[in-house]
C-alpha angles and dihedrals in degrees: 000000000000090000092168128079099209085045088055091045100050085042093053102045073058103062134234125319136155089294099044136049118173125201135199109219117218134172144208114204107304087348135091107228103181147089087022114246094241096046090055084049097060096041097054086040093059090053099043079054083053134051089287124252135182134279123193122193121207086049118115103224092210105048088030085219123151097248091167132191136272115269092221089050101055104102097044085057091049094048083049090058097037088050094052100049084054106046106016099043119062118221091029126244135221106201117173109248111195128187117238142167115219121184118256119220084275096057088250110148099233121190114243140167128243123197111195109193117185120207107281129239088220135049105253121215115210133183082275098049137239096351137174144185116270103163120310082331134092115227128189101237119249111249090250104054081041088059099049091040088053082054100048085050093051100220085146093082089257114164116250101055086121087065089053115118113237114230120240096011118105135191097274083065089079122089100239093226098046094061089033084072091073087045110113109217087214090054116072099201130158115243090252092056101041087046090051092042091049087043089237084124141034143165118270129208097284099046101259116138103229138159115291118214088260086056103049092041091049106033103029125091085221122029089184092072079086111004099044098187093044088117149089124254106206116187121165111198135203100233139013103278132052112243126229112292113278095041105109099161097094095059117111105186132349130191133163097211108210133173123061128004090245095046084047090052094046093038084054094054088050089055090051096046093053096045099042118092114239114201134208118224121186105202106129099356119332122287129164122250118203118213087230127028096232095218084070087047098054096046091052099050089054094053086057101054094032099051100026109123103249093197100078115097121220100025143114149178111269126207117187126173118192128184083258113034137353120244116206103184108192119187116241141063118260108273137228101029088296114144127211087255090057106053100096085062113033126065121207130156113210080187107032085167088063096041096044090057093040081060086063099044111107113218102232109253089250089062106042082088097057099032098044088222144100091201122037077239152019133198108233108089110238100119097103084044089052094052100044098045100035092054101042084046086065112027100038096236131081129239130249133219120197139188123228121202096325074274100087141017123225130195120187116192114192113231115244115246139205105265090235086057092060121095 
């Protein structure tokens, strides 16, 4: 916002509005004293609750003159702002804070910060509480617009969250090949139609045609750049419990998978299959058993990443291999009234934009072998049934799902051993 320098100089000789705040930056000795840390939270959270703005700190509000900042000081500032945004403001946010010189009333070219917030996709807490932009001034939100806020958001767990636009992303921001798959060659649409057909776009609030959840997770390289925690963590480890923080010994293997949904959910398989043990038996000729059928692997990974609630802030899908069993923790409740026990017979999509375009995501032919699957899904239904029956099939036990704290679904899938090894 406010790209321009002439257009920030004539907004700010202006004065603060919905869109502006202005701050005067003082010290004390090594410290920056003003403008106090809670009172900036609560100013960049409002506008992250509201359709952004700017703030610009080394500016006096009243006089409206460029005081600047120190040149020397400027890192300490930044780190202030950056601080803040992490520790003062829930859920955090990640403004871009850009370095500029603006002249002063004697012509003088003076450093200052700006700090540039989008609107958020979430609804942001500060010292001062659920606040939002009335103005030039900050206001705490009546229950009621909260309520309705917290809705539109769709913090609630509503479906349709993965049609939402994401503020601040456009549609350069898509890879061109990687929307170009959905493209019919029979069909002659623009990029804005087939986006908005597809539900990888759609208008914001202010009429702008921008990148839907859906979009940036199936058509970014990195879908972190808005959704941070929009990845797999991946960790093997050498026995069958995880040791106190800090030990990292008994790790095998560790990888964060980033990109598309469908390269996550392939990356993911390729972790599995070179940390798993494979074992020879030698019963009637000799012939190789895997701990995990990796058909069961891959459906559930893209459960996980199909049917994960992408609202909640701070989680991610989990992937954990032990020398005994496999954990794939996914966020999110299960949708739609379905239990835990009813999963192998139910079908509900908390994100019907994603699977409907997972359904049209073709498995690269090096990979058919080890997936089991032409598409990275199917609608029909089957791939609980699948999991369930594939890997009990081979390990002789069934897996479990559970669900933790209606906040986080967990399958564990039992590794397949050696029959001399049972006991």
């Amino acid at each position: 916002m406010f790209d321009n320098i002439a257009d920030l100089i004539d907004k700010i000789r202006l004065g603060e509005d919905s869109y502006l705040e202005l701050k005067e930056v003082r010290f004390t000795g090594p410290k920056v004293s003003a403008p106090h840390k809670d009172s900036l939270a609560d100013e960049l959270a409002a506008f992250a609750n509201s359709r952004g703005g700017v703030c610009v700190l080394g500016i006096d509000n009243n006089t409206r003159e460029v005081l600047g900042i120190p040149l020397e000081r400027l890192d300490l500032v930044e780190d202030f702002v950056r601080q803040i945004c992490l520790d003062s403001i829930t859920p955090p946010l990640t403004p871009v804070i850009e370095r500029l010189t603006l002249p002063s009333t004697s012509g003088e070219q003076l450093p200052v910060l700006k700090v540039d917030v989008t609107g958020s996709l979430f609804v942001h807490k500060s010292p001062g509480g659920y606040l939002h932009r009335v103005g030039s001034a900050k206001r705490e939100m009546a229950p009621d617009y909260l309520a309705r806020l917290f809705q539109q958001r769709s913090q609630v767990r509503i479906i349709r969250f993965d049609e939402q636009p994401v503020p601040g992303a456009t549609l350069d921001d898509l890879a061109d090949d990687l929307w170009q798959r959905f493209a019919s060659p029979r069909v002659q649409d623009s990029r804005e139609v087939l986006l908005d057909k597809l539900a990888m776009a759609r208008s914001d609030a202010d009429g702008a045609l921008r990148p839907t959840i859906t979009g940036v997770l199936m058509a970014s390289t990195d879908p972190r750049r808005w959704l941070p925690n929009a990845f797999i963590q991946a960790v093997a480890y050498r026995g069958t419990e995880v040791l106190p923080q800090g030990d990292t010994a008994y790790q095998l293997d560790a990888q964060d998978i980033t990109g598309p949904l469908n390269v996550q959910v392939l990356a993911a398989c390729h972790f599995v299959r070179k940390n798993m043990q494979v074992y020879a038996i030698k019963d009637e000729g000799r012939r190789d058993l895997p701990q995990y059928d990796m058909t069961a692997v891959f459906e559930a990974l893209v459960n996980a990443v199909a049917h994960r609630d992408y609202s909640i802030h701070g989680a991610k899908i989990r992937l954990r291999m032990f020398a005994d069993r496999l954990e794939l923790y996914s966020p999110g409740a299960i949708p739609n009234t379905m239990t835990v026990d009813s999963l192998p017979y139910r079908q509900a999509a908390r994100n019907e934009a994603i699977t409907s375009l997972l359904a049209k995501c073709q498995v690269p032919a090096a990979d058919k072998a080890i997936t089991g699957r032409g598409a990275m899904m199917d609608k029909r239904g089957e791939g609980v049934q699948i999991i369930l029956d594939q890997s009990e099939r081979l390990s002789g036990r069934r897996p479990v799902y559970r669900l933790i704290d209606d906040s986080e679904l967990l399958l564990v899938i039992p590794a397949a051993v050696p029959p001399e090894a049972d006991e």
